[in-house]
Structures are given as C-alpha cells and as structure tokens.
N, C-alpha and C positions, 0 to 999 in steps of 0.2 A: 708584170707591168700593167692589167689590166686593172688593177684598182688605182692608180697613181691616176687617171680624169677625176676618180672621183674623189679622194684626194684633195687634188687641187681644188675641185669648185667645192669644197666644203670651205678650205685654205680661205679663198676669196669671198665668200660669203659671210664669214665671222671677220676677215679682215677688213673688208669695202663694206662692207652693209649693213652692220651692228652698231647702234647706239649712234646715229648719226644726229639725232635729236636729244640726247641724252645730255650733252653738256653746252653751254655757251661758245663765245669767242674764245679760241685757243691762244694766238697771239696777237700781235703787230700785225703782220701783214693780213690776216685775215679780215680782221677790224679794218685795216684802212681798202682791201680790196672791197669790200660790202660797203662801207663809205664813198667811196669813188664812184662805184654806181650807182648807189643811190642821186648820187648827183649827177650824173649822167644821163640819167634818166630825168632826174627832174627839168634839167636844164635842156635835153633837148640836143648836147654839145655832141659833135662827130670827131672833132681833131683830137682837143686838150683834154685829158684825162685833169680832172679838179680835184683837189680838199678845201675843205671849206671856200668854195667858190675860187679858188687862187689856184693857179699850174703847177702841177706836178709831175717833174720830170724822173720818175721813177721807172715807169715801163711803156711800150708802147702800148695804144690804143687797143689794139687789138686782144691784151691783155685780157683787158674789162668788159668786153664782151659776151661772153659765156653771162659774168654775174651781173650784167646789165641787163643782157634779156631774160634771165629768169625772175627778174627782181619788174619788170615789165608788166610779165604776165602771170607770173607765182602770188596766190593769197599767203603762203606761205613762203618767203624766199630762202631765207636761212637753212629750212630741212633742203629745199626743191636744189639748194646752190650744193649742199653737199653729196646730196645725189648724184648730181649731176659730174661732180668730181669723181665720185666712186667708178660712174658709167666708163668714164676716163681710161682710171687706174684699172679696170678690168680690160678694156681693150689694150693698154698698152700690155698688161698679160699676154692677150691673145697675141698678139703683135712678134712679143719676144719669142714665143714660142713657136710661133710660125718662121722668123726669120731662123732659127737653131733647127728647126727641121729641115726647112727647104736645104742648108748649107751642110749642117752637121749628124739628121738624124732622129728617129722619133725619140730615141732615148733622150739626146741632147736636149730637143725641145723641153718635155714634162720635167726634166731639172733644171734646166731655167726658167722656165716659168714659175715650179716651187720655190727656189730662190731669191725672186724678183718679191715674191708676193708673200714669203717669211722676211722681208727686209726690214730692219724696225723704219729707216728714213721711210719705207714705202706709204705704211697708213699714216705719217703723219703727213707727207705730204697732200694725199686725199683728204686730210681735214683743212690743212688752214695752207696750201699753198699752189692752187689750180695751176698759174702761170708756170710751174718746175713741171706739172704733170703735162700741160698742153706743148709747151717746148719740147721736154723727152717726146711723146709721141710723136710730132711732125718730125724732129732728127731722125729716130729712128726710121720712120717712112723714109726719106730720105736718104739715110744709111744701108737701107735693103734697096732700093732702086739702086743707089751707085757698086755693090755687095753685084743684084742683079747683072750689071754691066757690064763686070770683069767676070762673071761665073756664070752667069744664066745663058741661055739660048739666043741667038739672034732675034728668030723671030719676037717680034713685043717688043723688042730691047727701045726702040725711040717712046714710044709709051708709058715706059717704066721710067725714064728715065725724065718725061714730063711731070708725072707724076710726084716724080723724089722730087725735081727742081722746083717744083708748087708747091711741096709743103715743107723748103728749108725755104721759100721767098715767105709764107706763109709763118714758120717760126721767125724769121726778120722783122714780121711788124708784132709780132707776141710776145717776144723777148727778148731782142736786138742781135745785135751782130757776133757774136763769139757763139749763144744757141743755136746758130743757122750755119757756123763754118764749121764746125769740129768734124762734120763727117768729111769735109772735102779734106782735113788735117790729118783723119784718119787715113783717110786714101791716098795721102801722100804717103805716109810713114810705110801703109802696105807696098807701095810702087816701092818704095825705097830698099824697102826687105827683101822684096822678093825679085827686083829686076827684072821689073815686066817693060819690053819697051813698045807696047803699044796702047799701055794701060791709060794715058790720058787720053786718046783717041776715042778708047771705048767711053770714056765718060762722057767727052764734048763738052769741058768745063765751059767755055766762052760762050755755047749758046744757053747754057743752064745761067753765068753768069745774066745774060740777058733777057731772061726770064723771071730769072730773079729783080734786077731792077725793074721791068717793067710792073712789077705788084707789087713791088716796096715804094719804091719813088714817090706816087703820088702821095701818101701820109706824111715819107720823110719829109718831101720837098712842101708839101704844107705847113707841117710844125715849124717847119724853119723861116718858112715865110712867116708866122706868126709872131715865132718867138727868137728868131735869129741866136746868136752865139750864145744864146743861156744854154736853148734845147741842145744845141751841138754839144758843148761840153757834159753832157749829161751821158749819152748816146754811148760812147765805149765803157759805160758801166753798169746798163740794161743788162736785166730786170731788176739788179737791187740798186738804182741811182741816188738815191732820195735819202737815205740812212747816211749817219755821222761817219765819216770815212777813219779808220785808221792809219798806222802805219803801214811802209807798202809791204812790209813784212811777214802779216795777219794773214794776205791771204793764203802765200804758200804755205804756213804752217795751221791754218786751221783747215784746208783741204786735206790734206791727207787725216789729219782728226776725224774731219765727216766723213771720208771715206769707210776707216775702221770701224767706228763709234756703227753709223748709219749701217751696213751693211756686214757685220757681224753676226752672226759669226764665218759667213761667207767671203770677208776681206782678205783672209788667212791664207785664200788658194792663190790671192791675185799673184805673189811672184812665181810660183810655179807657172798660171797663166799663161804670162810676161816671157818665162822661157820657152814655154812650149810654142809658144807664136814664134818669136825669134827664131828657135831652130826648125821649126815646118815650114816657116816661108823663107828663110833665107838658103839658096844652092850650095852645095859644096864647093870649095873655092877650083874656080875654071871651069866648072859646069855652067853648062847650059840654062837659063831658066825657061821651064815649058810656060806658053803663055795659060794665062789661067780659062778653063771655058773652054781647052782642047776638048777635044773628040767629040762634043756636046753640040756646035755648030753648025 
C-alpha cells in the first residue's frame, strides 16, 4: 500500500491540473457562471446574481463568489477560475479520504479517494461546474461532523458539530436547499437502520437548524424583499433554476443515468454497497442496538 499516496497524487495531478488553459468554454453553465460575474463585479451588486443586467434566479449568491473574486483580481480570470476549481476538487479528495479513514480505515480511505478522482463526472465538474464542487464539499463537511456525532468522541463533539452546521448554512446560500439537507436525510435513513435512540440528541438538529437560519436568512430574506414571489418560486430548484424545465419525470430517470454514466466504472458496486449498509446497520430482529460511539466516550 505504500505506493497507492503516490498514486493518487499522480491520479490528481493529470486529473485537476492538466490542460486547464488548453481549451475554451466547455458549456452553458460555465459561460453564464463567468458572465454573472463579470457583472457582478462590474455592477458592484451583493444580493442579485445578473445576466445581462436583469435577475437571475438560478443559484444563490454565494454561488458567484469564488468566480467574482478571481475575476476581481485575476489579469487572467478564466485560467486563475479553473485553478481555482481544481484547488477545490483536490481538497474534496483530501476530504473523502480523511472522512473513510477516520470511520473505515487507511485502506478505505486511498480507495476512495482513487475512486472519487478516477470518476469521469469528477474532472468535468472541475472544468465548467464550481457551484456541484463547492456544494459537495461543504455537505460533506457537514456529513463528517454529523458522522462525528454519532461515532466520534465527546470531547470536540459541540465544535464539530458547529462546524458541520456552518458549512451546510454555508452550502444553503451556494446551492439552496436540497444541497444543504441531504446529510441531515442521510442521518435519518442511518437512525432508521440502525435503531439508535439517542442518535438525534447527539446531533441537536434544532440548534444546528438555528445556525443554519441565522447565515441564510439574511440573503434569503433580502432577495425576497427585492424580488418577492418570483425569487421564491425559483428557490426549490437551486442551483439549476434558470434552465427550461421538463417533464417531472426527467429527473428520476436521468439521475440514475448520471449516476452510472458519471461514476463508472465504480456505479457497479453501488448495490452491493446498499446491501452491505443495510445489513451492518440494521440489529438482528429483538436485538439490542449498541448505541453508536460505545466504548469510545
């Protein structure tokens, strides 16, 4: 296992760091996220993300950020913006692999991590889609603090667990509202499996909830003051709002699509996964469940 570090940072170096300047605008959303801030910047504007000077209620604010401040201060923006992305997609690297050690193990870790970073969805999103890479990471953070909560140590544990609850309020104004719950959705499904009954306690979802509103609110409750029911109905379909809607159909069946397609040839283990989770967290029927984070407290 001692060559698999090196390995992977070869992995991520031809993945993240090659040819970054080598081609133009990939698609749509890259084009209009480098548009948006360029006017953002020109204009000076803090709330409304713009196209051609007119509201766009695609993603929140917070979005455009990253490519507003390189565009700021970059003589170059376009290379410095996809750098910038790659910086990203490497720490969510380091990210995954640290959360599969801490839980699962060195071994775990270096093969997820190689699999995150052989993903083909992976480098495309480090070219033309920053706001999927800045969401996945702050979830994730967010998903190892609540991870932490129900397994880790006491001590640290309200620290950790500030931490998580600032960067899913944090993914709330990046990406809206479904990027910033899915870990708390996760954590239900785990309670649910495995019959922990103290396992919301450990989290303290209501003060996280309030943590959460307290760093969302002010942007939401401004766009709303601004643009009232337009901005609202936009909001349950952050970060892609702005694109010609389909049937409601499209989405379930083109998600498992991108699932496969995107993370192939590694989609292949997901039902084994799926079982293997199911049967390690869920008790033998009239057993006991040990609470999780025994003996470690």
């Amino acid at each position: 296992m001692r060559f698999v570090p090196f390995l992977l940072a070869i992995v991520c170096l031809v993945v993240l760091f090659t040819g970054l300047d080598r081609t133009g605008v990939i698609d749509q959303f890259e084009a209009r996220d480098a548009q948006v801030a360029r006017e953002l910047v020109s204009a000076r504007e803090p709330i409304t993300p713009l196209v051609g000077y007119e509201p766009l209620f695609e993603k929140p604010i917070l979005a455009y950020a990253p490519e507003a401040a390189v565009r700021f201060v970059s003589g170059s923006p376009d290379f410095h913006s996809r750098l910038l992305r790659a910086i990203v997609g490497l720490l969510l690297v380091i990210l995954t692999a640290s959360i599969a050690a801490e839980h699962f193990g060195a071994r775990a870790a270096w093969f997820a991590a190689l699999i995150l970073s052989t993903s083909p969805a992976f480098p495309c999103a480090t070219r033309a889609d920053g706001t999927q890479l800045f969401a996945t990471l702050l979830g994730w953070l967010g998903c190892a603090g609540l991870a932490d909560a129900q397994f880790g140590r006491r001590a640290g544990r309200d620290l950790r667990l500030i931490v998580a609850y600032g960067a899913l309020a944090a993914a709330l104004v990046c990406a809206g509202p479904l990027p910033a719950l899915w870990p708390l959705a996760a954590l239900a499904i785990y309670l649910a499996l495995a019959r922990v009954p103290d396992g919301w306690r450990r989290a303290r979802p209501l003060a996280g909830l309030a943590l959460r509103a307290g760093l969302a609110l002010p942007w939401y409750g401004a766009a709303f003051e601004r643009h009232g029911a337009a901005f609202l109905a936009h909001v349950p379909f952050f970060p892609y709002a702005a694109g010609p809607w389909g049937p409601w159909w499209v989405g379930p069946v083109l998600t498992p699509s991108l699932l496969v397609f995107g993370f192939f040839p590694w989609s292949s283990l997901l039902p084994e996964a799926l079982l293997h989770a199911a049967t390690r967290w869920r008790p033998p029927r009239g057993a006991v469940a040990r609470p999780p984070g025994a003996g470690v407290e």
